[in-house]
N, C-alpha and C positions, 0 to 999 in steps of 0.2 A: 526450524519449524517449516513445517511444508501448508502451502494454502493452496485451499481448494476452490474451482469455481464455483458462483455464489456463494462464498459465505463471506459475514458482514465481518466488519475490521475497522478500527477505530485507527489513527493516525495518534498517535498518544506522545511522541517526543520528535524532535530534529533529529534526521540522520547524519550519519558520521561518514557516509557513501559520498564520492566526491561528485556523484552527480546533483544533490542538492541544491536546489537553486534559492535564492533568499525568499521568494515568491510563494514557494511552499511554506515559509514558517505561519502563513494565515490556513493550511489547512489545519495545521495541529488541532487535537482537538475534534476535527469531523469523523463522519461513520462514512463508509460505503461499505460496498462491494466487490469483493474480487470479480473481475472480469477475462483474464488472462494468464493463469499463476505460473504460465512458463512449464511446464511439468513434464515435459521431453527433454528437457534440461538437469533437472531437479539441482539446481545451482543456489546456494544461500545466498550469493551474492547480485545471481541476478534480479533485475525490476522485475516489478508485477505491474499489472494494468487492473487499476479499482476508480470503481464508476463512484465515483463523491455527490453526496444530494447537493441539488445546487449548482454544483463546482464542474460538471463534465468528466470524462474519463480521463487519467493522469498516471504514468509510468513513473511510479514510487519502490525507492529501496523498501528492504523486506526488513530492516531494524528498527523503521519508523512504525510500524506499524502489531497491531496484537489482533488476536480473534476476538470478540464480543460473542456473547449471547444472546441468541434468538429474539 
């Protein structure tokens, strides 16, 4: 899946990316935003940068994450 900036994204399970850090398992669950999706890249493995309500902006693998609806 390719993400686009601005669009909203839910953090719905742990990644399997070895950059996962234990600290992320309290995002699970949250909404943000993409803010960065890398797209000169267009790499399914690279991080994305998504602004999390609350939580600040955070460089998250792309298999933790799904698009939500507006």
């Amino acid at each position: 899946m390719v993400f686009r900036r601005g669009q909203k994204v839910e953090i719905f399970q742990r990644s399997q990316d070895e950059s996962w850090e234990a600290y992320m398992d309290r995002f699970i669950g949250l909404h943000g935003i993409i803010t960065d999706p890398d797209t000169a890249i267009n790499d399914p493995d690279a991080l994305v940068e998504v602004s999390l309500e609350g939580k600040g902006t955070h460089r998250l693998p792309q298999d933790c994450l799904r698009p939500i609806d507006g």
